[in-house]
C-alpha positions as CSV (number, residue, x, y, z in Angstrom):
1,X,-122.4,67.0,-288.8
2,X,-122.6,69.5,-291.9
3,X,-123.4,72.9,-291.9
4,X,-126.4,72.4,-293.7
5,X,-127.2,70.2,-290.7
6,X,-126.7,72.8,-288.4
7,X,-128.1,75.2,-290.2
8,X,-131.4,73.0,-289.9
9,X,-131.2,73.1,-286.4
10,X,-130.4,76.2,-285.8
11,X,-126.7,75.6,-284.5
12,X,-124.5,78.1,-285.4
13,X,-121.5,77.7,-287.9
14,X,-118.3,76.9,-286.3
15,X,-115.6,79.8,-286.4
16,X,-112.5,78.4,-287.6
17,X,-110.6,80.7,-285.4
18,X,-112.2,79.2,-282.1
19,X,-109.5,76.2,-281.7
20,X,-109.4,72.5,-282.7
21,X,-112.6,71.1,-283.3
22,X,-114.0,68.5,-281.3
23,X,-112.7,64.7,-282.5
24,X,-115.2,62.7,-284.4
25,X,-117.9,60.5,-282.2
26,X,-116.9,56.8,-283.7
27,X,-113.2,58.1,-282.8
28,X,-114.0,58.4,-279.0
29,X,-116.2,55.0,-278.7
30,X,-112.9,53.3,-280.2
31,X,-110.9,55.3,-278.1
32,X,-113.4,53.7,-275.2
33,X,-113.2,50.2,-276.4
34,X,-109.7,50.0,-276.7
35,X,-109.5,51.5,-272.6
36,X,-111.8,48.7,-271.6
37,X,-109.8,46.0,-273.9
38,X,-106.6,47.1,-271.9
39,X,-108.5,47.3,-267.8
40,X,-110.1,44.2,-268.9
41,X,-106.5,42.2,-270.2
42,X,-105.0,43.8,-267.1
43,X,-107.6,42.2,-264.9
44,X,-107.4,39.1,-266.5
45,X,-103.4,38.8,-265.7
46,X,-104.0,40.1,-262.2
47,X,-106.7,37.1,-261.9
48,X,-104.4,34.7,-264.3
49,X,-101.6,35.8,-261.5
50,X,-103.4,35.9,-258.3
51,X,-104.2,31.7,-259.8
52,X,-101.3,30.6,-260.5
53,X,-99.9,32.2,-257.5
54,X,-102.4,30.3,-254.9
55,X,-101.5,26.7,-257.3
56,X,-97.6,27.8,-256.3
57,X,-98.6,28.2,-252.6
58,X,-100.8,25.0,-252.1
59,X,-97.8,22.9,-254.3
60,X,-94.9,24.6,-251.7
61,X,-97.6,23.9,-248.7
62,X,-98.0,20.2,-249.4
63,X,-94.6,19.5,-250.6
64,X,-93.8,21.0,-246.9
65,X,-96.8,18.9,-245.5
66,X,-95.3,15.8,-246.6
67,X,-92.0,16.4,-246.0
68,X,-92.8,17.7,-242.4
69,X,-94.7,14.3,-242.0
70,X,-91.8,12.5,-242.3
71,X,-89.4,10.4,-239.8
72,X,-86.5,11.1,-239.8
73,X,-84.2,8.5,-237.7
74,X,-80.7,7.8,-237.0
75,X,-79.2,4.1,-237.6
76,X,-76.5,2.2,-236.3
77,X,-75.2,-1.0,-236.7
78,X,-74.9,-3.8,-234.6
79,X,-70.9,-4.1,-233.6
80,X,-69.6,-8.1,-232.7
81,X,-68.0,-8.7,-229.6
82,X,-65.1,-11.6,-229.8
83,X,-66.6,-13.5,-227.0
84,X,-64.8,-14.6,-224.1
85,X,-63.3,-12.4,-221.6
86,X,-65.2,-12.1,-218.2
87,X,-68.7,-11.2,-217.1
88,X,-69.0,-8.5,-214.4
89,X,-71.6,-9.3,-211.7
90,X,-73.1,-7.4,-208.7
91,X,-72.4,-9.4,-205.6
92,X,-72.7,-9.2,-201.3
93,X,-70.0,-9.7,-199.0
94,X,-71.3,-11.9,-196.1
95,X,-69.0,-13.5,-193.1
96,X,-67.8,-17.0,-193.3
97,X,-70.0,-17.6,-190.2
98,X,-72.4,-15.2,-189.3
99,X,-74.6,-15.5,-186.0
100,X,-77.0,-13.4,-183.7
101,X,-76.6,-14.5,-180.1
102,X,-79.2,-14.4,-177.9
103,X,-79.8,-15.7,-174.0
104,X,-80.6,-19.3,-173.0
105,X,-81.9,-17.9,-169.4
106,X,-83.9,-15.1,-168.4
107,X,-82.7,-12.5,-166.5
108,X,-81.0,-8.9,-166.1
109,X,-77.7,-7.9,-167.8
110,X,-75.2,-7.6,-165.3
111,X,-71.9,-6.3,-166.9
112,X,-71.0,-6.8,-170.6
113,X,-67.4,-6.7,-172.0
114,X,-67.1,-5.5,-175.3
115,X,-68.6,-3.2,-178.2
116,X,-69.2,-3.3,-182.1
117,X,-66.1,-3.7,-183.9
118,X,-64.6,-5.8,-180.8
119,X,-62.3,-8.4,-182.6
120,X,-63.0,-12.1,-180.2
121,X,-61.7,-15.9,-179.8
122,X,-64.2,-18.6,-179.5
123,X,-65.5,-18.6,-175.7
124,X,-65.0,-15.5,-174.7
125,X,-66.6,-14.0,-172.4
126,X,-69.1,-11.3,-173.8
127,X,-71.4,-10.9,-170.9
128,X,-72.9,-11.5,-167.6
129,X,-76.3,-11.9,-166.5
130,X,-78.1,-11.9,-163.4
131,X,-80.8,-15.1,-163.0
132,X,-82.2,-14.6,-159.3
133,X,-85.1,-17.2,-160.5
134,X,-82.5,-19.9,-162.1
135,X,-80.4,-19.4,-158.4
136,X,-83.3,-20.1,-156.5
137,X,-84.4,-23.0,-158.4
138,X,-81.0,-24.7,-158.1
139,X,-81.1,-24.0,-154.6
140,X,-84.3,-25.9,-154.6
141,X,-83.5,-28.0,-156.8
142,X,-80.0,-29.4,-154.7
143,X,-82.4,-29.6,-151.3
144,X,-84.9,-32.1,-153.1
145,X,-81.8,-33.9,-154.4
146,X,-80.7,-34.2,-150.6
147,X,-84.1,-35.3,-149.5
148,X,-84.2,-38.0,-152.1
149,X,-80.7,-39.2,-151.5
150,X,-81.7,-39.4,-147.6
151,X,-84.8,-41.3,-148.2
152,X,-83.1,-43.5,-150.9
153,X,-79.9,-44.4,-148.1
154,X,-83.2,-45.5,-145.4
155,X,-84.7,-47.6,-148.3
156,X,-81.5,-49.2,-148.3
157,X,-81.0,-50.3,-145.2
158,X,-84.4,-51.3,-144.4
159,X,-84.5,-53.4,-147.7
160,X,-80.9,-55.1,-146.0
161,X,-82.5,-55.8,-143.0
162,X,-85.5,-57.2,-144.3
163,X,-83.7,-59.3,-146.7
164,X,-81.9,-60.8,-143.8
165,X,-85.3,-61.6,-141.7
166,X,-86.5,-62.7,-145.3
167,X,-83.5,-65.6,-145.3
168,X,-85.2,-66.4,-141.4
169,X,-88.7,-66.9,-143.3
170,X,-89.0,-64.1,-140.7
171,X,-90.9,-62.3,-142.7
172,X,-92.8,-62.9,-145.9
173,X,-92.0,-62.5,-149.9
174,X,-94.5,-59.9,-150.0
175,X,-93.1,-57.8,-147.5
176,X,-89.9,-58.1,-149.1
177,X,-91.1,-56.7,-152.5
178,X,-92.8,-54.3,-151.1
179,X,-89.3,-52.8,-149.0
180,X,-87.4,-53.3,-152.5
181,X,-90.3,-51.3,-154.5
182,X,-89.9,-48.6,-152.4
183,X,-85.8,-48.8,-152.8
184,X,-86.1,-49.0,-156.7
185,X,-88.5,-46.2,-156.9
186,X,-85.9,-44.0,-154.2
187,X,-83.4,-45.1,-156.6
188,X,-85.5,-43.6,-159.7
189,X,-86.5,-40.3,-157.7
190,X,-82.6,-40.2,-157.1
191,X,-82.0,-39.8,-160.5
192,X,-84.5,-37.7,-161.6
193,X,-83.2,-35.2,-159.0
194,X,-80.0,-35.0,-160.0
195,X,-81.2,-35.1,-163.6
196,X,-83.2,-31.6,-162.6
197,X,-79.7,-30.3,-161.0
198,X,-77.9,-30.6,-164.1
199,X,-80.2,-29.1,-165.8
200,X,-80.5,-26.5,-163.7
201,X,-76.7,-26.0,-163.3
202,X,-76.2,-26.0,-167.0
203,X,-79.0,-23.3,-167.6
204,X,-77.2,-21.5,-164.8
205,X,-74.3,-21.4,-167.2
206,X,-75.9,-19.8,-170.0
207,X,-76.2,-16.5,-167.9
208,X,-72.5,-16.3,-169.2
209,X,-72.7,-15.0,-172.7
210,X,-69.6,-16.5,-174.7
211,X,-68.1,-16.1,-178.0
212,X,-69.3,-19.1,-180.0
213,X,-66.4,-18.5,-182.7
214,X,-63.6,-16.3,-183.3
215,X,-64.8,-13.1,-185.2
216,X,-65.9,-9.1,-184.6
217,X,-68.7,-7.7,-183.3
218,X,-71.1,-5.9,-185.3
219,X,-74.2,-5.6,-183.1
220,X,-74.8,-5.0,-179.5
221,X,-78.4,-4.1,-179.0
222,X,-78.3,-4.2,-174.6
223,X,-77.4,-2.3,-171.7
224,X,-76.7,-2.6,-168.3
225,X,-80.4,-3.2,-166.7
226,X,-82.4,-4.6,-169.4
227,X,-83.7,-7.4,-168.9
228,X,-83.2,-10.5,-171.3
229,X,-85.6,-13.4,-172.0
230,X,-84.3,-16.5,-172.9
231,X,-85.3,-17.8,-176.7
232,X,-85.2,-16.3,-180.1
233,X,-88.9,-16.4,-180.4
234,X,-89.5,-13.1,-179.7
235,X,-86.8,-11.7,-177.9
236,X,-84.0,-9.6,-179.5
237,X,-80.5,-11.0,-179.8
238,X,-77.4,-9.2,-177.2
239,X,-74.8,-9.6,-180.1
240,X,-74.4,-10.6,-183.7
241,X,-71.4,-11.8,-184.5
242,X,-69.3,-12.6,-187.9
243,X,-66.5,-14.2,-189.0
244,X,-65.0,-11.6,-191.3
245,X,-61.7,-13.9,-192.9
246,X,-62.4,-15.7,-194.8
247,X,-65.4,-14.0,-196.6
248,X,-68.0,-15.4,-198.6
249,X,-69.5,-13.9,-201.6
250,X,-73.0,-14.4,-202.8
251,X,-73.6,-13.8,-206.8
252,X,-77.0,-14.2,-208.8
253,X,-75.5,-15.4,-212.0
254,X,-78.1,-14.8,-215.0
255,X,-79.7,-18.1,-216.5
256,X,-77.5,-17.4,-219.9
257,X,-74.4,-17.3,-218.2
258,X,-75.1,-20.1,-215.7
259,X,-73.5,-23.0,-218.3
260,X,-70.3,-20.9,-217.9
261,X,-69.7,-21.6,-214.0
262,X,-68.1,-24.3,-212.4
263,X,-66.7,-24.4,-209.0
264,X,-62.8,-24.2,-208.4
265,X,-62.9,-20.9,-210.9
266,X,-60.9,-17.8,-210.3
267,X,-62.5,-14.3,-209.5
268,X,-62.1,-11.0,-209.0
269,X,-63.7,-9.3,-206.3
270,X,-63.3,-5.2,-206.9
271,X,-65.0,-2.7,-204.6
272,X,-66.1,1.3,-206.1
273,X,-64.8,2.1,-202.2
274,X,-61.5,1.1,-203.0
275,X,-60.3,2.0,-206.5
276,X,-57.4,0.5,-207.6
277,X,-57.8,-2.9,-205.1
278,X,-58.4,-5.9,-206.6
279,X,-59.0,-9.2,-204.5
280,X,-59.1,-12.5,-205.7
281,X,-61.0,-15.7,-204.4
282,X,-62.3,-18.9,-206.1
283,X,-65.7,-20.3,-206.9
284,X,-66.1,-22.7,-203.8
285,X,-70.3,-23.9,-204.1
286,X,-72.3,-23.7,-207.5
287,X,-76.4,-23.9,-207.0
288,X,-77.4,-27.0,-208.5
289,X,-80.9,-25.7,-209.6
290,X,-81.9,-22.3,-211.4
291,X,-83.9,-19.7,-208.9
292,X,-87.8,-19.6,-210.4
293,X,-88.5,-16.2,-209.8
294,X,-85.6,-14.2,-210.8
295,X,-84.2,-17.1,-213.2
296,X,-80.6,-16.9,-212.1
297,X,-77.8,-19.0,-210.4
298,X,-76.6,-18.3,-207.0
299,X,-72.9,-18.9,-206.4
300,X,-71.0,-18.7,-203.6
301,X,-67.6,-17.3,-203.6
302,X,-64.6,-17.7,-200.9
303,X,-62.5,-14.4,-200.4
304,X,-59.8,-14.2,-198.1
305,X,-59.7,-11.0,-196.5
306,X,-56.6,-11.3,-194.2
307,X,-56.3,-7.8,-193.3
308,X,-59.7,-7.0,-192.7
309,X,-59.9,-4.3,-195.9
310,X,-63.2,-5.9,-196.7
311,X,-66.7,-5.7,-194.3
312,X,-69.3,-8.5,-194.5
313,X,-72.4,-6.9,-195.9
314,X,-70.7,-4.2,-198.7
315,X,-71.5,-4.4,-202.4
316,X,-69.2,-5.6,-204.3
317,X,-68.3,-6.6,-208.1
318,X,-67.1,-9.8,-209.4
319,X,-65.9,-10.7,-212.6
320,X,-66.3,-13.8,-213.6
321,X,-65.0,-15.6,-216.5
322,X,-67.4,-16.0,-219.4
323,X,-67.8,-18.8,-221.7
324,X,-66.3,-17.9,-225.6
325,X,-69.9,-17.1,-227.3
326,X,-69.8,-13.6,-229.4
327,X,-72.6,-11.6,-229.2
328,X,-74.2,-8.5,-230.5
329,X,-73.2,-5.0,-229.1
330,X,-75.9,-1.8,-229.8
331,X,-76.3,1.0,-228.1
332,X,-78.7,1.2,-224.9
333,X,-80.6,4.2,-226.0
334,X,-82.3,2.0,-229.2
335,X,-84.1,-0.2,-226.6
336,X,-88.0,0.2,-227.0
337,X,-90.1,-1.3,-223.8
338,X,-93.1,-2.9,-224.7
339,X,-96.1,-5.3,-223.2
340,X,-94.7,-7.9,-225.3
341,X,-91.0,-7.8,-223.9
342,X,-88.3,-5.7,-224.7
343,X,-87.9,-4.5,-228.7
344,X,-85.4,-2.6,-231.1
345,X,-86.8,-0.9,-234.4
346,X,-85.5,-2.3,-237.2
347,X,-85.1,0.1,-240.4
348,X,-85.5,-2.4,-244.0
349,X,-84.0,-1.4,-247.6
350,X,-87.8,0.4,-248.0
351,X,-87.4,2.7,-245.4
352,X,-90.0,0.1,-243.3
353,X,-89.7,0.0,-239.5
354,X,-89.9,-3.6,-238.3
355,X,-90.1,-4.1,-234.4
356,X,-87.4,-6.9,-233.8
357,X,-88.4,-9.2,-229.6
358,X,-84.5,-9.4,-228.8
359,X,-83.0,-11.4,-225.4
360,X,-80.7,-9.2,-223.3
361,X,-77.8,-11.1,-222.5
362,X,-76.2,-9.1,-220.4
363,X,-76.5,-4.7,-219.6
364,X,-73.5,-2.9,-219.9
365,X,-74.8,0.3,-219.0
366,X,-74.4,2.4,-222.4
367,X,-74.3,-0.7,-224.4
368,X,-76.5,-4.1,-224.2
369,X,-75.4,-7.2,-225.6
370,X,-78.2,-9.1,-227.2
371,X,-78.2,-13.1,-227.2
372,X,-80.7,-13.4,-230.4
373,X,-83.2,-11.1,-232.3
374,X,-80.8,-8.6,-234.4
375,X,-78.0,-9.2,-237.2
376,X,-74.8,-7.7,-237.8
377,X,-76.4,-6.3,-241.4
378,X,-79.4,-4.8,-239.4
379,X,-80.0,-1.4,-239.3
380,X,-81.2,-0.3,-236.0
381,X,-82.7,2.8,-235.3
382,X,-81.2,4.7,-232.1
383,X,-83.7,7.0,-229.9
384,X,-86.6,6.2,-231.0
385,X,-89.8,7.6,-230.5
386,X,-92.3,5.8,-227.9
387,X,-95.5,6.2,-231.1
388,X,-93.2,3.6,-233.0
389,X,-94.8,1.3,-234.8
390,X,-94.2,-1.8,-237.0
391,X,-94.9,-0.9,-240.7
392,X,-94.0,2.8,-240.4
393,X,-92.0,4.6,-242.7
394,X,-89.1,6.6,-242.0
395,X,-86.7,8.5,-244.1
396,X,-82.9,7.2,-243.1
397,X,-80.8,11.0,-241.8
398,X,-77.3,11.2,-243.4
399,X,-74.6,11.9,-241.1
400,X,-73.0,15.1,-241.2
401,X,-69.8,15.9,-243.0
402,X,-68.2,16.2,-240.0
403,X,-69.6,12.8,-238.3
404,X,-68.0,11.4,-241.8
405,X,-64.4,13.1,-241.0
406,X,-64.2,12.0,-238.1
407,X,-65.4,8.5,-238.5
């Protein structure tokens, strides 16, 4: 503005001496613009960084995401066994002969003469029973023997003597029939009597409880007092008995070994008891048929047992030789359980999880050995999850360095 300017208005002159003089209006609104230029380019890269920023988070996020949603599994491969050898098997030790004993007459025990763990010879005695009903019905039974024998000796001498008036046509053929009826039937009565005696005599016996064959007591389930009934129906056996040498061995062969057993084979009979012991006894009876329900092949192994070391009834193990067929070995933790049967998760070149039905030849505890279903080139997946599924995809984990050393 000019002096004539303010002059016009009535502003008075500047003094030169009063300072600087204000800057110029157009020089303050560029001043302005060029403040606003710099907030606004400063927002714009706070805005530009805050973007790209958010686009880095969400790219970390779902590269995360995925990799998170991956499966990560261990593998192993199949190892081949060379076949052969011999096939372990659970087995029972039973006696050679085993019996319960119970009572042919009714009555009270009286006395009895040994305990469990008794060794006994065939017919000895074990123990005595009183039969006050079998005594009285001998008794009996001997008096209507006498009776009939008395009245059988008068039907034979009156049958003589009428056969003698008979040869004087003393008396008639009628009569005569008639005296040797009554003789014939004196005769039968006769018999039946001392057929009742016997019988009565031999059930008198039985209140003497003998050993039916040499072995050892393992039961006695009376005392002195109780009172026995005769039968097995529903009475309780005094004893049980067993025959403890030789043994016998009872083993449920599995339906893929059964081709493998023949009778006259060689075992080995170890008990977890008695480390160290090993006892050997031969494949005496082969079952001819396979069991239905648990498909397996009972067979019946002798085992001497001399010194008494083994007890009929312990759990045993018996190794059996095996037929020359190599298997599959993998590890028991890949086994998946399914509806369908037993599976193992198979891992492909594409990282694809294919759910293999395999046959379980035999369990070996850490290991199973599997008849068909896998290769040796297969790639089987070890601990695997239950949600599993045929078609997933899984991501193959690289052993550590050190799993590498040491392998």
């Amino acid at each position: 503005m000019t002096e004539k300017n303010h002059a016009s208005l009535a502003i008075p002159a500047r003094d030169p001496n009063e300072g600087p003089a204000l800057p110029p209006r157009n020089v303050e609104w560029k001043r302005a613009k060029i403040a606003l230029v710099i907030v606004l380019a400063l927002l714009a890269i706070g805005a530009a960084r805050t973007v790209v920023s958010d686009m880095m988070h969400n790219r970390s996020m779902t590269a995360r995401t995925q990799q998170n949603a991956q499966q990560y599994v261990n593998v192993v491969a199949p190892t081949q066994t060379d076949g052969g050898g011999e096939t372990t098997l659970p087995g029972t030790l039973r006696g050679f002969v085993e019996s319960p004993i119970y009572a042919r007459a009714t009555g009270y025990l009286l006395h009895w003469y040994v305990d469990i763990g008794a060794r006994v010879k065939q017919g000895q005695l074990l123990a005595d029973l009183d039969t006050p009903e079998i005594d009285q019905e001998l008794a009996q039974a001997v008096a209507q023997r006498d009776q009939t024998a008395s009245s059988l000796g008068l039907a034979k001498s009156s049958l003589q003597r009428w056969q003698q008036l008979r040869e004087r046509d003393a008396v008639s053929q009628q009569e005569l029939d008639e005296r040797q009826s009554t003789y014939n039937q004196d005769v039968a009565n006769l018999a039946a009597a001392d057929a009742n005696v016997k019988r009565l005599r031999q059930l008198e016996s039985f209140k003497r409880i003998v050993a039916p064959f040499a072995g050892v007591v393992t039961q006695r389930n009376v005392d002195v007092g109780d009172l026995i009934d005769a039968g097995s129906g529903t009475s309780r056996a005094l004893f049980a008995l067993a025959q403890s040498d030789p043994l016998r061995v009872f083993v449920q062969m599995p339906q893929a070994y059964a081709q493998s057993a023949r009778a006259g084979q060689d075992v080995t009979v170890t008990q977890a008891e008695l480390p160290g012991e090993q006892f050997h006894g031969k494949i005496t009876h082969v079952s001819g048929a396979i069991d239905v329900p648990t498909r397996s092949l009972q067979i019946e192994v002798t085992l001497p047992n001399p010194d008494g070391r083994l007890r009929p009834g312990a759990y045993v193990q018996v190794a059996l030789p095996a037929a020359a067929h190599a298997r599959l070995l993998v590890p028991g933790n890949a086994l998946l359980f399914r509806a369908e049967g037993p599976r193992l998760a198979v891992v492909d070149a594409n990282g694809v999880v294919h759910l293999h039905k395999v046959v379980i030849a035999q369990d070996l505890g850490q290991s199973l050995e599997i008849e068909s279903g896998v290769d040796a080139s297969d790639k089987v997946i070890i601990n695997p999850s239950d949600s599993i599924a045929d078609g997933d995809h899984v991501v193959v984990a690289q052993p550590a360095a050190g799993n590498k050393a040491a392998s």
